[in-house]
C-alpha positions in Angstrom: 68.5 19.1 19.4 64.5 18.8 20.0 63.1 17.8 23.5 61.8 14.1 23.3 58.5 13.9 22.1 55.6 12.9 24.9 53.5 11.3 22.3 53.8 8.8 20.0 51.4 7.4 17.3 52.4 4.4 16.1 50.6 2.8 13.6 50.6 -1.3 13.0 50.3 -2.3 9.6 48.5 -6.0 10.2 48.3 -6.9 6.2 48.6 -9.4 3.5 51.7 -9.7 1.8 52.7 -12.3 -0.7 56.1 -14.0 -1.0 58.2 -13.2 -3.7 55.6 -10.3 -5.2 58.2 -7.9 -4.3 56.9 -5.0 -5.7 53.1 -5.6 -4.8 54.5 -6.1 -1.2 55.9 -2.7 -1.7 52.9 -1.1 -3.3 50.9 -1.7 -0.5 53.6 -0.9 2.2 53.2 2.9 0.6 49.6 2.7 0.6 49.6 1.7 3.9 52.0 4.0 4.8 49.7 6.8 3.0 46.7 5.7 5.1 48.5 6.4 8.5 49.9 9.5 7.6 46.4 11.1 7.4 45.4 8.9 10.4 47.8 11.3 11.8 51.0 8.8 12.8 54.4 8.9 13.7 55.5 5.4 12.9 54.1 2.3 11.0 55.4 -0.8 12.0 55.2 -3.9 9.4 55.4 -7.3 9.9 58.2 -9.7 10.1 59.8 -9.7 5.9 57.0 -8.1 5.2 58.9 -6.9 2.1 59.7 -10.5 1.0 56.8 -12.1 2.0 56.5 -14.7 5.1 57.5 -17.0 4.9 60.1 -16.9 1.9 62.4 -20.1 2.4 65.0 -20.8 0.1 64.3 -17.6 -1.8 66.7 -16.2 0.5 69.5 -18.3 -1.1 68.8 -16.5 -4.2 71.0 -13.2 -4.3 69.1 -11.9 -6.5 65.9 -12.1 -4.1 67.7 -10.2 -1.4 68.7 -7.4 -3.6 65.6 -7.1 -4.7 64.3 -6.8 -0.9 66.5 -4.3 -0.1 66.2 -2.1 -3.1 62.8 -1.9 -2.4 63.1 -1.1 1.2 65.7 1.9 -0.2 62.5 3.1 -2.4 60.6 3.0 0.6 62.9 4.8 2.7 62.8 7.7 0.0 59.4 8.0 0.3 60.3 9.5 4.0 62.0 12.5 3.3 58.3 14.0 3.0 58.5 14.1 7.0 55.5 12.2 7.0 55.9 8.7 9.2 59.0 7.1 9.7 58.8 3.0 8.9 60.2 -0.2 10.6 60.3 -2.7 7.7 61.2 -6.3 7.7 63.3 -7.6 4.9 66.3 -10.3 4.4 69.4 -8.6 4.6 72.4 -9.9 3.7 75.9 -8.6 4.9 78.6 -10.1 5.7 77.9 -12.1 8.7 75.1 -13.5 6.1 72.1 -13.2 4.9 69.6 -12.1 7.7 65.9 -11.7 9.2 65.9 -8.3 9.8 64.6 -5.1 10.3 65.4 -1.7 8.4 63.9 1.6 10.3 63.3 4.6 7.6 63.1 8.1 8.3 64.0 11.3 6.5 64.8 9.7 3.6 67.1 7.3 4.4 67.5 3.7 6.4 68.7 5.2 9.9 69.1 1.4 11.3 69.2 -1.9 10.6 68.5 -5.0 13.3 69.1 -8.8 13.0 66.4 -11.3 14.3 69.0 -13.4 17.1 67.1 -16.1 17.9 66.0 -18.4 14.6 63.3 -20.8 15.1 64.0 -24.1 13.7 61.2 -26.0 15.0 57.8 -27.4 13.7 56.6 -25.3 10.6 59.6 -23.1 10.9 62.9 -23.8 9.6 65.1 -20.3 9.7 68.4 -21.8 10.9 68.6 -23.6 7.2 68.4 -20.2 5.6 69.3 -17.4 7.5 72.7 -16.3 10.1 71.6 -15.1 13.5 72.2 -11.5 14.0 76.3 -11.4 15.1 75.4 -9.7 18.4 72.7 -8.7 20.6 70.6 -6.1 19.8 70.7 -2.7 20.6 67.6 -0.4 21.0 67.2 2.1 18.0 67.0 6.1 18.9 63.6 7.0 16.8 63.0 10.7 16.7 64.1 11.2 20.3 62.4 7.2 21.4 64.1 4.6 22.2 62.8 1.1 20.6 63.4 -1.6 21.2 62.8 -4.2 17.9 63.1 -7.9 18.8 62.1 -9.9 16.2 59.6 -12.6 16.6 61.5 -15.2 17.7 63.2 -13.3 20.1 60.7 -12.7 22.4 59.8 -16.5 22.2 63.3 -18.3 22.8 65.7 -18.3 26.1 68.3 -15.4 25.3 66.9 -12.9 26.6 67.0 -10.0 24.0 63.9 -8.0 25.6 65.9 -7.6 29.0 69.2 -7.0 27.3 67.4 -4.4 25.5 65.5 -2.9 28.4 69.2 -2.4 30.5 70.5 -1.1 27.0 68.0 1.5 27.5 65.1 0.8 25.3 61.7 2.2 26.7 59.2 0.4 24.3 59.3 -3.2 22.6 58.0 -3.4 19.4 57.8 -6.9 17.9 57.1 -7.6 14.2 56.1 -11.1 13.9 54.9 -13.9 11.4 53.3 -16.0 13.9 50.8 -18.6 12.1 47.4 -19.5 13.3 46.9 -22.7 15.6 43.5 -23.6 17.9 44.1 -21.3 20.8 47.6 -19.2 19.4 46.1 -16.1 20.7 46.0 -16.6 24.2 49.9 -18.5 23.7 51.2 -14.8 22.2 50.0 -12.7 25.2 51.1 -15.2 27.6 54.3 -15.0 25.8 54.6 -11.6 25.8 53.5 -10.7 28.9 56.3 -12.7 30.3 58.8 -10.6 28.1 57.2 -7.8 29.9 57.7 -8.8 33.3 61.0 -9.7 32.2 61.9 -6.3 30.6 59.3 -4.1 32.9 58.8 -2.4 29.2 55.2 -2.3 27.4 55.0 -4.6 24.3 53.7 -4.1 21.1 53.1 -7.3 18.9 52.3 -6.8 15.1 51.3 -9.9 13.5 51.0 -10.7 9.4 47.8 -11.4 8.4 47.2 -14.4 5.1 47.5 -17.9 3.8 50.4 -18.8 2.7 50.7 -22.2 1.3 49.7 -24.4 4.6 49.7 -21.5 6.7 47.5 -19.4 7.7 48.3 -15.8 9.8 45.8 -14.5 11.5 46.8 -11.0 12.7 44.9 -10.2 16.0 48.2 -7.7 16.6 48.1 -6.1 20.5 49.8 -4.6 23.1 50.7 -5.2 26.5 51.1 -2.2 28.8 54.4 -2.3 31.3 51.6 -3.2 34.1 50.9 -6.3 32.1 47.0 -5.6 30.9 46.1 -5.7 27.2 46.4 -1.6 25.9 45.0 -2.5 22.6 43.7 -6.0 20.4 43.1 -5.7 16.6 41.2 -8.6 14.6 41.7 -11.5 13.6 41.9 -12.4 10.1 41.2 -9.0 9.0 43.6 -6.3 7.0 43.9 -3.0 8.9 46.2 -0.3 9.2 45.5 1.1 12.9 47.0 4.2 14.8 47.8 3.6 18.3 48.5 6.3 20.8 51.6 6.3 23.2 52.0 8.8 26.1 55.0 9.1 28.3 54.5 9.0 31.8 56.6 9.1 34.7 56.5 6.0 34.9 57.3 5.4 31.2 55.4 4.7 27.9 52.2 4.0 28.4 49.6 3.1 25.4 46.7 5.6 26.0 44.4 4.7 23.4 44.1 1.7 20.3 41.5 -0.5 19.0 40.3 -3.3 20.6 38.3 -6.0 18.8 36.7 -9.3 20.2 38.9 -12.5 19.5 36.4 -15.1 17.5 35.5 -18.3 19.5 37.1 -21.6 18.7 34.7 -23.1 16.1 34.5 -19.5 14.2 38.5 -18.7 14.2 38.6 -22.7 12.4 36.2 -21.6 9.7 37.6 -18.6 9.1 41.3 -19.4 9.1 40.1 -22.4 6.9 38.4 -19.7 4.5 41.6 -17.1 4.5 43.6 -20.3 3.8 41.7 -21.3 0.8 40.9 -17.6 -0.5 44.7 -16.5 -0.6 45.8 -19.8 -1.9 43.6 -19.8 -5.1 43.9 -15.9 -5.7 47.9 -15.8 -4.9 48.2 -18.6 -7.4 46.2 -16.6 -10.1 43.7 -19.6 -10.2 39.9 -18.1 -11.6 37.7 -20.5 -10.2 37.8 -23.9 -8.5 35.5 -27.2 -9.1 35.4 -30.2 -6.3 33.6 -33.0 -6.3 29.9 -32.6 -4.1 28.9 -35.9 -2.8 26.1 -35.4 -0.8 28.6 -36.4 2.7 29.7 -33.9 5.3 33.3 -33.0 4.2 32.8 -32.3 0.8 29.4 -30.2 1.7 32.0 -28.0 4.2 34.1 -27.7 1.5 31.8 -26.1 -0.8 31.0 -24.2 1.5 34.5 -23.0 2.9 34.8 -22.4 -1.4 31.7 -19.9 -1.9 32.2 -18.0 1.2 36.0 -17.4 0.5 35.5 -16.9 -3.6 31.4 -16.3 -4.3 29.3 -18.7 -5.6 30.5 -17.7 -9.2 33.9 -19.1 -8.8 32.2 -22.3 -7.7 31.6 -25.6 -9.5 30.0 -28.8 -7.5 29.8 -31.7 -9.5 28.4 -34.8 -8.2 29.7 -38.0 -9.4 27.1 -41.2 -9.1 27.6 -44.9 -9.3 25.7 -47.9 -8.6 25.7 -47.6 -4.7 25.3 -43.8 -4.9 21.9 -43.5 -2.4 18.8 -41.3 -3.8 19.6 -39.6 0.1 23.1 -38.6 -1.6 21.7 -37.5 -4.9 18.9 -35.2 -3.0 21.3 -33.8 -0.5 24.3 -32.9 -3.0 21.5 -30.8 -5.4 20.1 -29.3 -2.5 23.8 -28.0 -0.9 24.7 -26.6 -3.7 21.6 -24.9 -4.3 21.6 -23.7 -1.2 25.1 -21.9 -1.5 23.8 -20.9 -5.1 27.0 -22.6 -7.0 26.7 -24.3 -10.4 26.0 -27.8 -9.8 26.6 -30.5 -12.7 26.1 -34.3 -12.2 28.6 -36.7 -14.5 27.6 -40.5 -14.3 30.6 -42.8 -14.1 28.8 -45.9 -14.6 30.3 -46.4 -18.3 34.0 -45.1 -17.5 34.1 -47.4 -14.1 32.5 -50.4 -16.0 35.1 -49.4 -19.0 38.2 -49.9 -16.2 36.8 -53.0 -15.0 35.9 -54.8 -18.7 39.8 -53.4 -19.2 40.9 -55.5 -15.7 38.4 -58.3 -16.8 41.5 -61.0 -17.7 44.1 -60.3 -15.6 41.8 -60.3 -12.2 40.3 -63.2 -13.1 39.6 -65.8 -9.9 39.6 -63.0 -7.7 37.6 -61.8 -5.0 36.1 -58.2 -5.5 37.3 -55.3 -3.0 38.9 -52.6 -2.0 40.7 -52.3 -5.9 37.0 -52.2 -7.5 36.3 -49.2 -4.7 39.3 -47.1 -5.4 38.8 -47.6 -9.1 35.3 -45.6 -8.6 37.3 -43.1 -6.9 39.6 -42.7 -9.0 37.1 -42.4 -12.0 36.0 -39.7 -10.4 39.9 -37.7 -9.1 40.2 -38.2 -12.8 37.2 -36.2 -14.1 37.7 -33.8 -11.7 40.8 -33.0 -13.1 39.7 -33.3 -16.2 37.5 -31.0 -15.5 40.5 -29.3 -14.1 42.2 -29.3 -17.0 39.4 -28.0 -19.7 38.6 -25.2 -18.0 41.4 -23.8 -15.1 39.6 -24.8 -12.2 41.8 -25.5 -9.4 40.2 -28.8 -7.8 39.6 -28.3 -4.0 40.2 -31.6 -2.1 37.9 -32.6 0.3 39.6 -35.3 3.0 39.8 -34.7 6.7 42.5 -35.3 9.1 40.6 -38.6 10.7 41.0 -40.3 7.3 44.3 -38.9 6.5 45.4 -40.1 9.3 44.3 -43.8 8.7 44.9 -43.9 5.2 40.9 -43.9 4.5 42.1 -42.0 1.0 42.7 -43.2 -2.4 45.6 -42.1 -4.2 45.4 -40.6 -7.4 41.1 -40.4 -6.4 39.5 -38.4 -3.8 43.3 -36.9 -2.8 43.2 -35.3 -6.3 43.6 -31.7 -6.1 45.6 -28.5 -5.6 44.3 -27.7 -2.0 42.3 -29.1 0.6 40.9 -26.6 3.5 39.7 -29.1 5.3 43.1 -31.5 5.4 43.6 -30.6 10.0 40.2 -30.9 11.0 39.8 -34.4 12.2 35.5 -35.4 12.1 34.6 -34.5 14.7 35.7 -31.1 14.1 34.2 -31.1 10.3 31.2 -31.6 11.9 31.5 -29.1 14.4 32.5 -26.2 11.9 29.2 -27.4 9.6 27.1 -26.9 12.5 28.7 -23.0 13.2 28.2 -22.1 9.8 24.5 -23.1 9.4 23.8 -20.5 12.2 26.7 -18.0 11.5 27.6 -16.3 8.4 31.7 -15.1 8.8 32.6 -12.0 8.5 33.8 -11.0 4.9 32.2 -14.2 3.8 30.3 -14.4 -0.1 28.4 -16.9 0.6 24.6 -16.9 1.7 22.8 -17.0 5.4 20.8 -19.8 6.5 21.4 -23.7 6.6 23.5 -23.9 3.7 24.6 -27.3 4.8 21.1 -29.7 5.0 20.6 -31.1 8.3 20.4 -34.5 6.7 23.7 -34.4 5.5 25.2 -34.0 9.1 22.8 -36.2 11.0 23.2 -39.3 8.5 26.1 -41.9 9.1 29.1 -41.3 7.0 30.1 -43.4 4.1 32.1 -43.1 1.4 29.1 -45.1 -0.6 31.5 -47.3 -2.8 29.8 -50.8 -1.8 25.9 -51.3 -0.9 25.1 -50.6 2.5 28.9 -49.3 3.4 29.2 -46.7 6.5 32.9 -45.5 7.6 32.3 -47.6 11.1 32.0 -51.1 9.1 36.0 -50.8 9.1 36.8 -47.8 11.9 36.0 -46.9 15.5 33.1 -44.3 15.9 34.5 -40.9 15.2 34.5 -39.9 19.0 37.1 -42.8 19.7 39.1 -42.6 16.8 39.6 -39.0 17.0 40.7 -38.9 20.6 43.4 -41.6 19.9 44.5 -40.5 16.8 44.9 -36.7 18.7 46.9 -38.4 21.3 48.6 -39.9 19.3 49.6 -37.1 16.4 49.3 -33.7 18.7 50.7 -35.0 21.9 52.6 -38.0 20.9 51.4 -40.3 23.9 52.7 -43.8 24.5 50.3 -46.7 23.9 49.7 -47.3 27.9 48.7 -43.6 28.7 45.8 -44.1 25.6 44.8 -47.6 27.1 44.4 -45.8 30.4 42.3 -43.1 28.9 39.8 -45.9 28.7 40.5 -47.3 24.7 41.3 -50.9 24.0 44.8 -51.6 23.3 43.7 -53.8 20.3 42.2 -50.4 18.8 44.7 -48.2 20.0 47.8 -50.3 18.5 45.8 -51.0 15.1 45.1 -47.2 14.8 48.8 -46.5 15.4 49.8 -48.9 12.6 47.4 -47.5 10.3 48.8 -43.9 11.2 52.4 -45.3 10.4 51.9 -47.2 7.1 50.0 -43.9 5.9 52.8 -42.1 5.9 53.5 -42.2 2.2 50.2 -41.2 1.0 50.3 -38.0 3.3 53.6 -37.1 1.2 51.7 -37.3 -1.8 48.4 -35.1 -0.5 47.8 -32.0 -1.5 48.8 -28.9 0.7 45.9 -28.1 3.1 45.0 -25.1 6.2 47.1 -25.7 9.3 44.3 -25.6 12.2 45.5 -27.6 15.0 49.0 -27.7 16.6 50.5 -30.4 14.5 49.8 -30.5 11.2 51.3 -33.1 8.5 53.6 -32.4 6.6 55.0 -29.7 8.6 55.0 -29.9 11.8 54.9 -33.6 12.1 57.8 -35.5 10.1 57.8 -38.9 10.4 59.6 -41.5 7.9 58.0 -43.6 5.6 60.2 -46.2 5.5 59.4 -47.2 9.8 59.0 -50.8 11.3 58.8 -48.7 15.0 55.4 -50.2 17.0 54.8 -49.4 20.5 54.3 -51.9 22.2 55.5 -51.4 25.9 
């Protein structure tokens, strides 16, 4: 029997898999795998169901979609008998405790051992407990080529039960996590603080390998690292970047110890945003096989970081602005739209809707008769305009990008079946303030792996003017809302931390406002439903993470 090895290279493979692509998923496991054989390593360690995708939902109930996993894992595990590097894969299983989240580790040609995610998250945007069984007992640690690994599975290391420590006093003597952990403001610093408790816990060093991609409303973000057994970071990867990197593990007397890995800067606040917005957008069109996407430019700020957001993640050839005018369009609008889309270098039409908008309202001339004009004659020049854009849609495969932030969403300051038009909105968990923010960031910052140009891409005249949706002469979003400051810090308390009406009074808002904003949030509700799918950025998103009825008389008022 040989002598246990005193090295160990492990390589983390921090890539973009999609759900369901089954054998593209494999392809670029081997590729991968390939890669960090000449890099010289022992082991590559995938993400959580990286095989599947992440994360796959009810495909799981399909039998056929779980045979499929694992009969590509068994190719996979072929592919080992070259005694190159041995693989920890993540794939549904099913047995006959269930179907599970697990892990299959390869080497020598065959799967050696298999390992059952315990602890299923069943909370905000995840939902496991509805699709998969918990593992049937507590996980063991997993003998790799004289090692002992331990292999908790996301989750594990998260909950209350204690799988790192169980594993520790089971032997194990190094924690390596594959995880599909999705991007929020600030998730970075909640993994290590996570982990590092699970290290204290275990006394073991941790290795965390986190997917990279959009997928649907998510976004993950990789930034995969390692906490040594004395609780200091041993190695960070990027963030929102694919790489397949080789880590080096020396045993000490002490135990493992990670002697050398990469270790990349983690992107501040307002350029994680823009990029996770950008990786959201980017995977979403190209996963979904669409060529090229249109969205309406209107010379305001979220529709100009939109365009944006599109070129950098698709290049300017895959864009098309097109700017929509009526009436109480302003010359300011007109000037700024051209000159934002010239600036990014996308095609830029304009379409009238004078004629079709006049058309509606000759149609509506009878049967509103003895009314007051309003908020109908608005939305009808919105949706003239959703419908041209999918028109436009329609002709020529565009996907329409939709271009509403959370602030409105919120509020209900979107027309159904007008501006919500559209297959994805990058945009849809940035309240205003934060739109503003990220234009800002990208005037003086180009992303890395962007398309799009340097410079002010976004005119300064578009973010310094007051916002309006420009549907009635002289109309600014204030006429009918708080100032942006205010209504974003109640709607936050209100949606991210779910605060009672007192605590926002005593934050220093009017109860008046405070009570009208929450009524406006709650009779919104259905329109949300109906929006399309959008970037998760902040800690509660809609849709899923925050779940609230539509059908709902609750008020607080306490």
């Amino acid at each position: 029997m040989n002598a246990a090895p005193d090295i160990l290279r492990i390589a983390v493979a921090q890539l973009n898999p999609t759900v369901g692509d089954i054998a593209g998923n494999l392809a670029k496991a081997r590729e991968a795998r390939a890669d960090a054989a000449r890099q010289g390593a022992d082991l590559v360690l995938f993400t959580e169901l990286f095989i599947a995708g992440y994360p796959p939902e009810d495909l799981v109930m399909k039998p056929a979609f779980v045979e499929a996993c694992e009969k590509a894992v068994a190719e996979l595990a072929g592919d080992t008998a070259d005694g190159g590097p041995g693989v920890i894969m993540g794939t549904p299983l099913a047995r006959e405790s269930g179907v599970h989240n697990s892990v299959m580790v390869l080497d020598g040609g065959t799967p050696v051992a298999e390992r059952h995610k315990l602890d299923l998250p069943n909370y905000g945007e995840f939902d496991e407990k509805r699709v998969f069984q918990p593992g049937p007992s507590m996980p063991g640690p997993v003998n790799f080529r004289g090692v002992r690994l331990g292999i908790p599975i996301c989750e594990d290391i998260w909950g209350k039960l204690d799988v790192c420590e169980s594993l520790a006093e089971s032997g194990a003597e190094i924690l390596l996590v594959p995880n599909g952990s999705p991007y929020y403001r600030g998730k970075v610093e909640v993994r290590q603080q996570v982990a590092i408790v699970q290290v204290i816990d275990s006394d073991l060093p941790l290795l965390y390998a986190n997917m990279l991609g959009g997928q649907d409303e998510l976004v993950f973000d990789g930034a995969s690292f390692a906490i040594q057994a004395d609780k200091s970071l041993a190695f960070q990867m990027s963030q929102f970047e694919e790489a397949v990197a080789v880590t080096t593990w020396r045993r000490e007397a002490d135990g493992w110890v990670c002697a050398d890995g990469p270790m990349s800067l983690i992107p501040e606040m307002e350029e994680a945003d823009y990029r996770a917005c950008m990786l959201g957008l980017r995977d979403y069109v190209n996963k979904n096989g669409f060529k090229n996407v249109v969205l309406g430019l209107s010379g305001g700020v979220d529709s100009a970081l939109c365009a944006a957001l599109a070129v950098d993640a698709l290049g300017e050839e895959r864009v098309r602005a097109v700017m929509m005018p009526y009436r109480y369009t302003s010359p300011e609008s007109l000037k700024d739209a051209e000159d934002c889309a010239r600036a990014l270098g996308c095609r830029y039409d304009i379409v009238p809707i004078f004629e079709p908008v006049e058309g509606f309202n000759h149609a509506l001339t009878q049967l509103f008769e003895g009314t007051q004009e309003g908020v109908t004659e608005e939305n009808l020049q919105s949706r003239t305009r959703g419908t041209l854009l999918m028109a436009i849609s329609n002709k020529f495969g565009s996907m329409v990008v939709t271009t509403g932030n959370k602030s409105e969403m919120s509020v209900g300051y979107a027309t159904l079946y007008g501006d919500m038009n559209g297959g994805f909105n990058p945009i849809k968990d940035l309240y205003k303030l934060q739109v503003y923010a990220l234009c800002r960031w990208r005037n003086d910052h180009v992303p890395p792996g962007a398309l799009g140009p340097s410079g002010e891409v976004i005119p300064a005249s578009i973010i310094d003017k007051a916002p309006s949706a420009e549907l009635r002469e002289n109309q600014t979003d204030q006429d009918s809302l708080p100032p942006y400051p205010v209504l974003d810090d109640i709607l936050e308390c209100l949606v991210e931390n779910d605060m009672a009406v007192d605590d926002i009074v005593a934050r220093g808002h009017s109860r008046e406002t405070v009570h009208r904003i929450e009524h406006l949030l709650y009779i919104a509700e259905y329109k949300r439903r109906q929006a399309a799918p959008g970037v998760k950025i902040t800690k509660k998103n809609f849709g899923r993470d925050r779940r609230y009825p539509i059908t709902n008389k609750f008020r607080d008022r306490s």
